[in-house]
N, CA, C and O atoms as a Tinker XYZ file with bonds, in Angstrom:
   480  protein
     1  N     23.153000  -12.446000    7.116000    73     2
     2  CA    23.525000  -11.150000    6.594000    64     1     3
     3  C     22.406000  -10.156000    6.913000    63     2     4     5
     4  O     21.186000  -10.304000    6.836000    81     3
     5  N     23.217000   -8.994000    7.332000    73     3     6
     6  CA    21.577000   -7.817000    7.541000    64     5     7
     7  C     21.217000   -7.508000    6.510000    63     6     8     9
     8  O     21.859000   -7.701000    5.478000    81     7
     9  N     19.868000   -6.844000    6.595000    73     7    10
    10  CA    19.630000   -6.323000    5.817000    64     9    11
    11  C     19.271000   -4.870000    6.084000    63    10    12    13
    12  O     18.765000   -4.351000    7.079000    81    11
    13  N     19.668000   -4.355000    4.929000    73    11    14
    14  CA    20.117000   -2.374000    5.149000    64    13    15
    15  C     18.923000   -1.796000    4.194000    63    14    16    17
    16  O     18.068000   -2.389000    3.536000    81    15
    17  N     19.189000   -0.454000    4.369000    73    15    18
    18  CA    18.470000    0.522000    3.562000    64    17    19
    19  C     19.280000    0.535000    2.190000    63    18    20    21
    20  O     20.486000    0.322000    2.066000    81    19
    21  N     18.100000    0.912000    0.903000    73    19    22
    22  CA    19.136000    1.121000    0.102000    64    21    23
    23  C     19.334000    2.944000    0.450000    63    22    24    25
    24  O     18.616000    3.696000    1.110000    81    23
    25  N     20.404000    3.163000   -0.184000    73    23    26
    26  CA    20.499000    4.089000   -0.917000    64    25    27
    27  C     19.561000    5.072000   -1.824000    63    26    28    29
    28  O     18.788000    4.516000   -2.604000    81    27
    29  N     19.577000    6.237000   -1.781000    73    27    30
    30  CA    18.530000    7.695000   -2.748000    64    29    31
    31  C     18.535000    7.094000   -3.937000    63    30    32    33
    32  O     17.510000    7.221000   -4.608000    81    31
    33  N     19.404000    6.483000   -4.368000    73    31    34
    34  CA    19.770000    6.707000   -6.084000    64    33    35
    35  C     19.421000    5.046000   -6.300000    63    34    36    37
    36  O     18.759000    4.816000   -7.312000    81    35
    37  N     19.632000    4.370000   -5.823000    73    35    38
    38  CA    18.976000    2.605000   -5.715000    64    37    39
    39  C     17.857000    2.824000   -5.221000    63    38    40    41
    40  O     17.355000    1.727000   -5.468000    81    39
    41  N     16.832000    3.553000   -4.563000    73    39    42
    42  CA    15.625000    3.558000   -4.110000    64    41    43
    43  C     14.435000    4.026000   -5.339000    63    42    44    45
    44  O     13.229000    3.834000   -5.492000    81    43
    45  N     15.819000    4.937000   -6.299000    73    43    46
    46  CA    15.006000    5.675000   -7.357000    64    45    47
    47  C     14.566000    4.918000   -8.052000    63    46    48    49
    48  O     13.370000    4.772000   -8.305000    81    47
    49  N     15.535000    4.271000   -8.504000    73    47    50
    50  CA    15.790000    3.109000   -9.740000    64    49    51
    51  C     15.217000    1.742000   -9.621000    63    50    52    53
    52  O     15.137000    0.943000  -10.554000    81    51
    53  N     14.702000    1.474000   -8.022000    73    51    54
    54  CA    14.122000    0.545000   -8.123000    64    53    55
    55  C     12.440000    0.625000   -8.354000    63    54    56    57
    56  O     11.722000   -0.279000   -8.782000    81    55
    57  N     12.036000    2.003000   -7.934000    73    55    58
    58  CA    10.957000    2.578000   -7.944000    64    57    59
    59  C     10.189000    2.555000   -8.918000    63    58    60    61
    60  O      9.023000    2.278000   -9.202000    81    59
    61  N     11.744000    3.155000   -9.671000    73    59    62
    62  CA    11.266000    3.567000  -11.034000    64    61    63
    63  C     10.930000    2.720000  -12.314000    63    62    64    65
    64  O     10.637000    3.138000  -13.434000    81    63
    65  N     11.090000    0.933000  -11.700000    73    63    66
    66  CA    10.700000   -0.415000  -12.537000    64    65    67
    67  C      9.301000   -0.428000  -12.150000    63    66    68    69
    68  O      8.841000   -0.631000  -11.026000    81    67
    69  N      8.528000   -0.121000  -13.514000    73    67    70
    70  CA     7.128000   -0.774000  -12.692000    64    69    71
    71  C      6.586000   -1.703000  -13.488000    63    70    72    73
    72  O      6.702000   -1.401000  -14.676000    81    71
    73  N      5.844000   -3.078000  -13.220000    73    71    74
    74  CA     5.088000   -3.890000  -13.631000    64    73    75
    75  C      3.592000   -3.308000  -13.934000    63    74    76    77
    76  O      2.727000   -2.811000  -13.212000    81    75
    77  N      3.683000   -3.604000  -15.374000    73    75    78
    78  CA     2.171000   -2.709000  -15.726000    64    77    79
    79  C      0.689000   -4.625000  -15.573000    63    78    80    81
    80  O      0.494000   -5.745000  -16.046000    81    79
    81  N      0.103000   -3.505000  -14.444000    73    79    82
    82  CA    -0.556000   -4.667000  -13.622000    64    81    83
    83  C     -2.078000   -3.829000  -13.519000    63    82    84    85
    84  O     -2.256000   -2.653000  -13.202000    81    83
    85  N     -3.033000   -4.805000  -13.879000    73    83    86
    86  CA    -4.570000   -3.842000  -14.151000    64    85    87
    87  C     -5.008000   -4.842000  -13.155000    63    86    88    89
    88  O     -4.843000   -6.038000  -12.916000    81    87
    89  N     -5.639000   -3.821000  -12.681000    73    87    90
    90  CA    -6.210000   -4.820000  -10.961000    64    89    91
    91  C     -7.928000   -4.006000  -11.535000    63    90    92    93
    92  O     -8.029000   -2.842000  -11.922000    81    91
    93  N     -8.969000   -4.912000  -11.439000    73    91    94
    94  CA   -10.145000   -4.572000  -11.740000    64    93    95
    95  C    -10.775000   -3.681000  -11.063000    63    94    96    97
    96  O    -10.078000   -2.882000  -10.438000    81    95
    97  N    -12.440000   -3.541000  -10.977000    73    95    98
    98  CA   -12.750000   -3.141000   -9.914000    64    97    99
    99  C    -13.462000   -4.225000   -9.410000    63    98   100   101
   100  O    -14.042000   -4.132000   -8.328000    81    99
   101  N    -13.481000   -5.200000  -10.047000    73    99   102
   102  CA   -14.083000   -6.997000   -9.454000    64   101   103
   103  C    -13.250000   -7.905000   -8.911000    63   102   104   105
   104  O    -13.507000   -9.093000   -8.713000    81   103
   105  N    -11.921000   -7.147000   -8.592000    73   103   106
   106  CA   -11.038000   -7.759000   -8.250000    64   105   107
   107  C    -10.805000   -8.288000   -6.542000    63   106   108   109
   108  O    -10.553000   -7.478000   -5.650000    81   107
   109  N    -10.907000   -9.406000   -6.366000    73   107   110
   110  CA   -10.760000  -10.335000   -4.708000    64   109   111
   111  C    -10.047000   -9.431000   -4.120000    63   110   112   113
   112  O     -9.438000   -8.536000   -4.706000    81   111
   113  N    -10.080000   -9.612000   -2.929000    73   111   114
   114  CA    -8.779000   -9.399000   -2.505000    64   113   115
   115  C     -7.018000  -10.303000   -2.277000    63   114   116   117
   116  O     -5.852000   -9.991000   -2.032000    81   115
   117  N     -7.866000  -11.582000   -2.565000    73   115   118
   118  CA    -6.418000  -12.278000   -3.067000    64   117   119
   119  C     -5.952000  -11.829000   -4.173000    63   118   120   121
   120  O     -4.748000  -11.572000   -4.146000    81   119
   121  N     -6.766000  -11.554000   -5.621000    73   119   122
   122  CA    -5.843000  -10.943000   -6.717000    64   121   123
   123  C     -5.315000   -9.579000   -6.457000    63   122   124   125
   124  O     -4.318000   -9.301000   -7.122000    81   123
   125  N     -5.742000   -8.677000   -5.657000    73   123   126
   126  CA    -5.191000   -7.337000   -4.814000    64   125   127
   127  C     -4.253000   -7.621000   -4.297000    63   126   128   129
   128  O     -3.401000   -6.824000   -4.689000    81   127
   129  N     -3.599000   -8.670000   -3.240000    73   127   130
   130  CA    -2.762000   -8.305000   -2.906000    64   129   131
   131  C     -1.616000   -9.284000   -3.674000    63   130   132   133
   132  O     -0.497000   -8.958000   -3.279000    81   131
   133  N     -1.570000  -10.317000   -4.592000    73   131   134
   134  CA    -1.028000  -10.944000   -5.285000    64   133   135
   135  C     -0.325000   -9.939000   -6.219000    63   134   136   137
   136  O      0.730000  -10.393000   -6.662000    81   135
   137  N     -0.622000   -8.725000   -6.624000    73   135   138
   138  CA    -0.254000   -8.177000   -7.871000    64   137   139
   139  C      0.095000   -6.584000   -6.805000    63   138   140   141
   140  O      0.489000   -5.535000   -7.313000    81   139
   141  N     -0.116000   -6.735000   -5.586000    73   139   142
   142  CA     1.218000   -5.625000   -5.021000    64   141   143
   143  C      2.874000   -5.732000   -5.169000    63   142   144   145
   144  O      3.390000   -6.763000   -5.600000    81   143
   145  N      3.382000   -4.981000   -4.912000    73   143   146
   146  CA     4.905000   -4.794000   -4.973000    64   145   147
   147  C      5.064000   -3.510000   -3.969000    63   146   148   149
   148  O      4.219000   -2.689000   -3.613000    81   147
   149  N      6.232000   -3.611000   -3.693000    73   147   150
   150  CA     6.711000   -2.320000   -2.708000    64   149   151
   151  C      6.851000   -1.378000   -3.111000    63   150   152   153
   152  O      7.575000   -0.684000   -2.397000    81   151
   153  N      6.381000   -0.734000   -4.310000    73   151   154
   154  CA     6.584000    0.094000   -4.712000    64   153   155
   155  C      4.766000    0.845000   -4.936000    63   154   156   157
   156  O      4.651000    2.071000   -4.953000    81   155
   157  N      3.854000    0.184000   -5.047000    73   155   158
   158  CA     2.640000    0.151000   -5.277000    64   157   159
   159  C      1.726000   -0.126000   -4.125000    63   158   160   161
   160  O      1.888000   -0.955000   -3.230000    81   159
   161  N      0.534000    0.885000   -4.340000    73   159   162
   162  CA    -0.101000   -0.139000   -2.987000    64   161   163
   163  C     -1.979000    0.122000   -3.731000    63   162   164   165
   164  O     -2.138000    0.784000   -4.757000    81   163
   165  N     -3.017000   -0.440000   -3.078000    73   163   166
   166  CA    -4.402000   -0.249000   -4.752000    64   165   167
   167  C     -5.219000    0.061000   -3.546000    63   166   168   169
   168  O     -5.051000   -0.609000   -2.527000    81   167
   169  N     -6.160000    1.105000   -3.588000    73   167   170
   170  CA    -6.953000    1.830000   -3.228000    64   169   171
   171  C     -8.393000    1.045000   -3.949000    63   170   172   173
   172  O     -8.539000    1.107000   -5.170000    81   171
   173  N     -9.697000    0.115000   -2.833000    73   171   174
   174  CA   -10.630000   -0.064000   -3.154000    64   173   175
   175  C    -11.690000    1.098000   -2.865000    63   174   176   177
   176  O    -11.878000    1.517000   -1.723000    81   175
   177  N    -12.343000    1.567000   -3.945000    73   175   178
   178  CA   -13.454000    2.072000   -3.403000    64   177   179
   179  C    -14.339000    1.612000   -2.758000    63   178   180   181
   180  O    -14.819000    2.185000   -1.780000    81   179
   181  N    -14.708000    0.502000   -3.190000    73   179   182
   182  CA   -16.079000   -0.781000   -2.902000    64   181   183
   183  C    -15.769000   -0.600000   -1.246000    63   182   184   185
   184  O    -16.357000    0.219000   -0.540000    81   183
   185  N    -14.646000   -1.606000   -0.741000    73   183   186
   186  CA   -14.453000   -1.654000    0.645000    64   185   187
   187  C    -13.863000   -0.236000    1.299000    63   186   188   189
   188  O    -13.699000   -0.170000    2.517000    81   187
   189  N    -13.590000    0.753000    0.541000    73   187   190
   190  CA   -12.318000    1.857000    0.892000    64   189   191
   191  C    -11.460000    1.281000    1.834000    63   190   192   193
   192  O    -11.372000    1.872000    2.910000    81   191
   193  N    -10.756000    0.179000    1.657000    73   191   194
   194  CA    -9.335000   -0.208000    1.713000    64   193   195
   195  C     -8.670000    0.247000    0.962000    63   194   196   197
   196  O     -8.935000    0.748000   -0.131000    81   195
   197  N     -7.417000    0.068000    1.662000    73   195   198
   198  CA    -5.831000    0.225000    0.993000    64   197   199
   199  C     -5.105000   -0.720000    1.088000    63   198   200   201
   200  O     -4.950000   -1.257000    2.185000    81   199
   201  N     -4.515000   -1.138000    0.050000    73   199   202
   202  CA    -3.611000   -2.346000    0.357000    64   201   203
   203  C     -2.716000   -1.777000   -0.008000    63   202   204   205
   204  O     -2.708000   -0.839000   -0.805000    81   203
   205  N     -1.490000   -2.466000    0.743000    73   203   206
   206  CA     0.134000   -2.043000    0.383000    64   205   207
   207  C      1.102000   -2.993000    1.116000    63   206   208   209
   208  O      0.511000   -3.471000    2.084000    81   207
   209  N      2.402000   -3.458000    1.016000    73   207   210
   210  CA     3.455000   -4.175000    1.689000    64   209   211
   211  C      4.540000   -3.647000    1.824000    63   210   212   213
   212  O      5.427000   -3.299000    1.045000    81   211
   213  N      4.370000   -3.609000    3.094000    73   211   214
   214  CA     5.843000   -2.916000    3.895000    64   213   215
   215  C      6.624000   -3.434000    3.544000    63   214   216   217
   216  O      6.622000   -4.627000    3.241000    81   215
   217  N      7.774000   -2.461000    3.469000    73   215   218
   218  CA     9.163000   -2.977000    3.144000    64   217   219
   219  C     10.363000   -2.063000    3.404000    63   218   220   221
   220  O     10.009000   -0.899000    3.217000    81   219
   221  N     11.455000   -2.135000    3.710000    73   219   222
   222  CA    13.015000   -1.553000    3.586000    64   221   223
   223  C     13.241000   -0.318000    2.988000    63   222   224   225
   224  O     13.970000    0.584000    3.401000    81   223
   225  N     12.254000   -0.363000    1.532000    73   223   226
   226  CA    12.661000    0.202000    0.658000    64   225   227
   227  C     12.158000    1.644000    0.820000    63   226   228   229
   228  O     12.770000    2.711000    0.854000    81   227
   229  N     10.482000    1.259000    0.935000    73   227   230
   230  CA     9.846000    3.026000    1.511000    64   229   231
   231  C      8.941000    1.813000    2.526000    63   230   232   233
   232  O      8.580000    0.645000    2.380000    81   231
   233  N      8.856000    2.688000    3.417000    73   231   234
   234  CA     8.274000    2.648000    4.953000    64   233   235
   235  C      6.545000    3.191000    4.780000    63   234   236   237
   236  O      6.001000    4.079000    5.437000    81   235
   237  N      5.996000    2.430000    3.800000    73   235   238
   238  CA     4.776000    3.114000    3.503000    64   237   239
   239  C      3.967000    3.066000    4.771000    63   238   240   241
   240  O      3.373000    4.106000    5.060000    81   239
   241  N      3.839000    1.991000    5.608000    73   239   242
   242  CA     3.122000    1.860000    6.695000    64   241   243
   243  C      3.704000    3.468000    7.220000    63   242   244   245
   244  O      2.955000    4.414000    6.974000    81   243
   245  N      4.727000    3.686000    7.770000    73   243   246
   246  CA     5.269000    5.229000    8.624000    64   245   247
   247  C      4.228000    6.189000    7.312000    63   246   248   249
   248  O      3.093000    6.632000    7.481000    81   247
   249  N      4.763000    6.246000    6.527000    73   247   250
   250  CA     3.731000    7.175000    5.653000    64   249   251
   251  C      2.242000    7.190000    6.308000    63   250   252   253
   252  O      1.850000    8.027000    7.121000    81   251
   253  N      1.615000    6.280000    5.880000    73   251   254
   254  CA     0.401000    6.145000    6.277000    64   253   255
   255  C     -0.092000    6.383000    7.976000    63   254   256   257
   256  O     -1.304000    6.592000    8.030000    81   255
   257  N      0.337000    6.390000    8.841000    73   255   258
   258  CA     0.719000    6.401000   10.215000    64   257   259
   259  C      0.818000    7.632000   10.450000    63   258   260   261
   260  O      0.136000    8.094000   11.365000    81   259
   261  N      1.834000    8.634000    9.565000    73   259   262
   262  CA     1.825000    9.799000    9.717000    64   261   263
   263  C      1.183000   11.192000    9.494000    63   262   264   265
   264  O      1.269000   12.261000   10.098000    81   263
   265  N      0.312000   10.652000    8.086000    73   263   266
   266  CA    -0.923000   11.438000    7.434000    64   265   267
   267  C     -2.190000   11.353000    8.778000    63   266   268   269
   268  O     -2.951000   12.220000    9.209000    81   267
   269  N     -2.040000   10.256000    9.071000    73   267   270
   270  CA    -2.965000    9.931000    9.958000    64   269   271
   271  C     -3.487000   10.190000   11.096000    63   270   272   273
   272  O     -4.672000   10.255000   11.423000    81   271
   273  N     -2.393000   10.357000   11.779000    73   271   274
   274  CA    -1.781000   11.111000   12.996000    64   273   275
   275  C     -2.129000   12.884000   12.615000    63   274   276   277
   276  O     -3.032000   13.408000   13.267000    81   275
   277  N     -1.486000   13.615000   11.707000    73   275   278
   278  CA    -1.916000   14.875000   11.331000    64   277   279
   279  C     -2.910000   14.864000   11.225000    63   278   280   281
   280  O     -3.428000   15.929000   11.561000    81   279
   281  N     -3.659000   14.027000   10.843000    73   279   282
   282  CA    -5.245000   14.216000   10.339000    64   281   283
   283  C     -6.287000   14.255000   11.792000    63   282   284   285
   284  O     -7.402000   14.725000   12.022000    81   283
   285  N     -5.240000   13.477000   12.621000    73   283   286
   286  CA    -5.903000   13.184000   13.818000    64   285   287
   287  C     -6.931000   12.502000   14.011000    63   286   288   289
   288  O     -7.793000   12.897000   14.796000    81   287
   289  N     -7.076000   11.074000   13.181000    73   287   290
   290  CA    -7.789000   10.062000   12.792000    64   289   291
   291  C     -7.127000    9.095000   13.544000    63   290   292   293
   292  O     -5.920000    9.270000   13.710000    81   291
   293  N     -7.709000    8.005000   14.089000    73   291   294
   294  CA    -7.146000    6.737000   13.961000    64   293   295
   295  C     -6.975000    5.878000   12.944000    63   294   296   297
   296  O     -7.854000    5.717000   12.098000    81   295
   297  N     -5.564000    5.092000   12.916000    73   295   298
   298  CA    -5.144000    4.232000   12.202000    64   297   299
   299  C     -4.998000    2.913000   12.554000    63   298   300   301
   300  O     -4.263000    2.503000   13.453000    81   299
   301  N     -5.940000    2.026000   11.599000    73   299   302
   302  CA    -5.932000    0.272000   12.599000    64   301   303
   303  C     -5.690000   -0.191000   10.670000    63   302   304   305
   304  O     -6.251000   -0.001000    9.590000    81   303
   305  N     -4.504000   -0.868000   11.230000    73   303   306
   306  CA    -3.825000   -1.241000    9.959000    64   305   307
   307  C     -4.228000   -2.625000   10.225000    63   306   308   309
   308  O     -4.244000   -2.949000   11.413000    81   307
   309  N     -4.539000   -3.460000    9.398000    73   307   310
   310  CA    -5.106000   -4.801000    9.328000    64   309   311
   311  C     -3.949000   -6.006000    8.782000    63   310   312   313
   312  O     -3.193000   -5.292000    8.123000    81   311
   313  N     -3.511000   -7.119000    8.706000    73   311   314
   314  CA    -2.968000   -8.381000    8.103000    64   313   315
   315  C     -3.764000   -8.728000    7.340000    63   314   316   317
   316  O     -4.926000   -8.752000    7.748000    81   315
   317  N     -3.549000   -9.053000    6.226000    73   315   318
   318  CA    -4.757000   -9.332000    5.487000    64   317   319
   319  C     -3.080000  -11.160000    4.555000    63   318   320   321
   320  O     -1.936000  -11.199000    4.103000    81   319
   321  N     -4.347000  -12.212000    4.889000    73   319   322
   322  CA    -3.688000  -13.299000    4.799000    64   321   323
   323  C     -3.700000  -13.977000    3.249000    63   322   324   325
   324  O     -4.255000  -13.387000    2.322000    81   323
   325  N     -3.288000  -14.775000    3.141000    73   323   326
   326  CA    -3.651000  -16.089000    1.480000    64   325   327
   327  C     -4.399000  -16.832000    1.524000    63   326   328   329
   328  O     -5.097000  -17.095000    0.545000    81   327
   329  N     -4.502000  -17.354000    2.529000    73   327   330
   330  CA    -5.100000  -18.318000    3.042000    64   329   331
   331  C     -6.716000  -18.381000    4.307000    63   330   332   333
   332  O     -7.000000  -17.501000    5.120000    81   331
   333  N     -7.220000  -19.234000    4.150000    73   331   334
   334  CA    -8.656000  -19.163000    5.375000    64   333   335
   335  C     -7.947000  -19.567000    7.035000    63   334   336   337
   336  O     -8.518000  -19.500000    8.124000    81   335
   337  N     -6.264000  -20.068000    6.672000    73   335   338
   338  CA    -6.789000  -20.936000    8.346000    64   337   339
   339  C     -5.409000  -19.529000    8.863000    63   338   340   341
   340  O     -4.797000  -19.547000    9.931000    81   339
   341  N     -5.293000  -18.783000    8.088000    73   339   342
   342  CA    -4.421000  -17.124000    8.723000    64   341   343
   343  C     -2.776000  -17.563000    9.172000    63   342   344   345
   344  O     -2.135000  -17.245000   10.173000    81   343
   345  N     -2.463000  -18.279000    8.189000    73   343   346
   346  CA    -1.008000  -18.859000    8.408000    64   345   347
   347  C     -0.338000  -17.950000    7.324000    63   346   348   349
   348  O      0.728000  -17.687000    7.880000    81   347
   349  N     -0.320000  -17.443000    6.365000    73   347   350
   350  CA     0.389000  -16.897000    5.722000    64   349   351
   351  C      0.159000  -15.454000    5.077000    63   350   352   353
   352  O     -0.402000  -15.056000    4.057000    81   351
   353  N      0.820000  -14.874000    6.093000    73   351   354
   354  CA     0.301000  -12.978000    5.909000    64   353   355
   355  C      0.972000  -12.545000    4.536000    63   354   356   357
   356  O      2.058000  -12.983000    4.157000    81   355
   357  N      0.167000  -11.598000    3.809000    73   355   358
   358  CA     0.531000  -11.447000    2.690000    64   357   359
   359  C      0.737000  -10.036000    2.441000    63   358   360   361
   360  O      1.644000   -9.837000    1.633000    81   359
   361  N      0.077000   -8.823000    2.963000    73   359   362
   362  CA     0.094000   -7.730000    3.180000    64   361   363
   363  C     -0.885000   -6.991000    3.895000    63   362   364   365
   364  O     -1.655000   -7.621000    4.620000    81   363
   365  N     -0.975000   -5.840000    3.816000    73   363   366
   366  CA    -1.828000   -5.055000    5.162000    64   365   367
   367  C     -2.859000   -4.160000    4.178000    63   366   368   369
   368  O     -2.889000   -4.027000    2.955000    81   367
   369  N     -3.819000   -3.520000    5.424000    73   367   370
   370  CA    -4.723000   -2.730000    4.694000    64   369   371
   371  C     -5.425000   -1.693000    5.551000    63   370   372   373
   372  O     -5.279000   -1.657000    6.772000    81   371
   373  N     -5.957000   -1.106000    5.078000    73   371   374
   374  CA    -5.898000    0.368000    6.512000    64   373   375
   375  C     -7.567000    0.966000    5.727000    63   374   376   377
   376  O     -8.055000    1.374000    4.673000    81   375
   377  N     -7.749000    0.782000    6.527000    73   375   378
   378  CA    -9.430000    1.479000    5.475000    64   377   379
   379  C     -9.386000    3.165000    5.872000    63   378   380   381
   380  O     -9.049000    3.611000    6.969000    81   379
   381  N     -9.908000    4.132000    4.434000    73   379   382
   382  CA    -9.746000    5.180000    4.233000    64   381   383
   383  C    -10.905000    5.945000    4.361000    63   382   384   385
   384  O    -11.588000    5.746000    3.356000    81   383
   385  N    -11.497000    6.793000    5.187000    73   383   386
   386  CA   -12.728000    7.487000    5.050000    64   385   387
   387  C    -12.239000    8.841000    3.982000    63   386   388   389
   388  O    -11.133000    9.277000    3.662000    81   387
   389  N    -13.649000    9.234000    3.632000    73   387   390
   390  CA   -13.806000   10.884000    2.378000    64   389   391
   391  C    -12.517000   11.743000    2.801000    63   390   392   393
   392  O    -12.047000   12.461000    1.919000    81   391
   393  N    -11.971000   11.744000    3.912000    73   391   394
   394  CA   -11.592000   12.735000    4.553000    64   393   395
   395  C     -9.838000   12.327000    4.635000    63   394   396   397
   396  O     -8.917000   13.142000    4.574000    81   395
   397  N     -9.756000   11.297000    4.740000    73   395   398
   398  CA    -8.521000   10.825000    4.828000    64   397   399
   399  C     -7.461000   10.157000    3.150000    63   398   400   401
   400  O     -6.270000   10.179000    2.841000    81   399
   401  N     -8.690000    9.661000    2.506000    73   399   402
   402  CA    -8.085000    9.363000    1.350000    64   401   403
   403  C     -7.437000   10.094000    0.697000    63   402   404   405
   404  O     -6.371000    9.583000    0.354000    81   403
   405  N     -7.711000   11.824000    0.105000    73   403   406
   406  CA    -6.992000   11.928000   -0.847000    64   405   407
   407  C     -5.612000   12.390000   -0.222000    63   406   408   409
   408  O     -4.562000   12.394000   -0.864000    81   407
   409  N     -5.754000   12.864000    1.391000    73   407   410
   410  CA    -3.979000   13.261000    1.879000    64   409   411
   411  C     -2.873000   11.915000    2.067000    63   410   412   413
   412  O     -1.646000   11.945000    2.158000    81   411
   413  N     -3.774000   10.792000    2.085000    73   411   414
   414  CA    -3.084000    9.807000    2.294000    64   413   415
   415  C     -2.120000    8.977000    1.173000    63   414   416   417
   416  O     -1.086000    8.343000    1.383000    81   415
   417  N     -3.225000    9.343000   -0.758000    73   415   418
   418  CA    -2.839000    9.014000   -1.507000    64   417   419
   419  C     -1.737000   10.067000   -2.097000    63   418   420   421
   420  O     -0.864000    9.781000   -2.915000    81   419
   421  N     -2.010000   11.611000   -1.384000    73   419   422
   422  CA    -0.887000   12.207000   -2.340000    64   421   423
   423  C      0.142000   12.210000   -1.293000    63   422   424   425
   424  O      1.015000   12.998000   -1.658000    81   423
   425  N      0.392000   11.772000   -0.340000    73   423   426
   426  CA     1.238000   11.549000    0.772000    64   425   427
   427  C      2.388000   10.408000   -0.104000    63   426   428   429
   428  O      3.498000   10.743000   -0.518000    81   427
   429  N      1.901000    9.311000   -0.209000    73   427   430
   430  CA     2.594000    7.988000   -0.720000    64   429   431
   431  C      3.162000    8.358000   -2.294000    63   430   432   433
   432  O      4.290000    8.032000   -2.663000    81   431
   433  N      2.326000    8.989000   -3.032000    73   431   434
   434  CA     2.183000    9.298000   -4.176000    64   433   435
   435  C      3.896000   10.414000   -4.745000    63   434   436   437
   436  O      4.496000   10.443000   -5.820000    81   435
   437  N      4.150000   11.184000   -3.375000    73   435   438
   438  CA     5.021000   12.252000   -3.459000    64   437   439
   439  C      6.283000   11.545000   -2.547000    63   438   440   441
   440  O      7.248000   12.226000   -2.201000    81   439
   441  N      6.173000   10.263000   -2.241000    73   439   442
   442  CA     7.385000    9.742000   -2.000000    64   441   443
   443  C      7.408000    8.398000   -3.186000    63   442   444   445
   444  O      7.942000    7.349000   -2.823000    81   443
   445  N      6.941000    8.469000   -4.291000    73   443   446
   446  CA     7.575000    7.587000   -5.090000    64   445   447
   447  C      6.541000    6.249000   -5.147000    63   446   448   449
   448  O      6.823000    5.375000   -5.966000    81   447
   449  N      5.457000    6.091000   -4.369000    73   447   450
   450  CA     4.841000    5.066000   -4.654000    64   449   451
   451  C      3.592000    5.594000   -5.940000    63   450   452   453
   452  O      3.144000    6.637000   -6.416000    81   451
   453  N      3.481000    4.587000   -6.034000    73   451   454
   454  CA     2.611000    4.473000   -7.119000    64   453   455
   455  C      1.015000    3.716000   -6.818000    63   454   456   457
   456  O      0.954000    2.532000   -6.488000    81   455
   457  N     -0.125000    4.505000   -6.970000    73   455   458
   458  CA    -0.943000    4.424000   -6.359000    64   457   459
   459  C     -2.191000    4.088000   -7.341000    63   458   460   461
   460  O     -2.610000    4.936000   -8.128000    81   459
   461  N     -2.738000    2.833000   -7.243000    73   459   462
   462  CA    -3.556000    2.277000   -8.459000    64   461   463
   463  C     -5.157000    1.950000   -7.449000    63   462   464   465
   464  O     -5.349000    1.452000   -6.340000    81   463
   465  N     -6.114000    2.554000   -8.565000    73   463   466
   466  CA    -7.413000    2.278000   -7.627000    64   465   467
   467  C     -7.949000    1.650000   -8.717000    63   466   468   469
   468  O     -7.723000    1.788000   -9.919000    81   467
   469  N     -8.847000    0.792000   -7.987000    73   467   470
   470  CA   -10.011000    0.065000   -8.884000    64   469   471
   471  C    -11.250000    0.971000   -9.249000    63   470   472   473
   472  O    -11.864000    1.540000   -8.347000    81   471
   473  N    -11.485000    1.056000  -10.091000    73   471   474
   474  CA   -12.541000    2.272000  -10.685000    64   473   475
   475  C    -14.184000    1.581000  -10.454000    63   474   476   477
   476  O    -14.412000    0.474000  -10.942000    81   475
   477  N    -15.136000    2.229000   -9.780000    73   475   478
   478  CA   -16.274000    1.725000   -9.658000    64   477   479
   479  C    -16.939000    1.395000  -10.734000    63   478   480
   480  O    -18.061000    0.898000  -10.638000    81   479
């Protein structure tokens, strides 16, 4: 069976479920990307990564790709795995310089994601 886009009004509503999830600022990056959802993606200061997982639902990678592009920065989006021997990809991560972070977070932020940073 394919799989489709949802729908404006199913995109809202799924959005609009959120798991209340406290990601530290001591937090691994296995517990970072364990406690993503497609709807969320967590901004490290420590590393200034971004983590987030593509999906159907919003195209955050195109988001991010596209701030990026305007900004006229390069974008090297990373796999970031579960595991040491890189068999099981878990989500991605795009590191953010002074300059790029805050258009990138109110970019995602104004299509419905929800954007959680670990506080220094």
């Amino acid at each position: 069976m394919p799989v489709s886009r949802l729908n404006d009004e199913n995109r809202r509503a799924f959005l609009s479920h959120r798991r209340q999830v406290t990601i530290g600022k001591n937090s691994g990056e296995t517990q970072i990307v364990y406690n993503l959802d497609m709807g969320r993606v967590h901004y490290s200061p420590q590393t200034q990564y971004l983590y987030f997982c593509n999906s159907y639902v919003v195209a955050i990678r195109r988001i991010i790709e596209s701030v990026l592009e305007g900004l006229e920065q390069k974008c090297e989006i990373e796999c970031v795995y579960l595991d040491t021997h890189r068999c099981l990809p878990a989500a991605n991560r795009v590191r953010l310089n002074q300059a790029s972070r805050n258009p990138v977070c109110v970019a995602l932020r104004m299509q419905g994601i929800q954007v959680t940073t670990g506080t220094p």
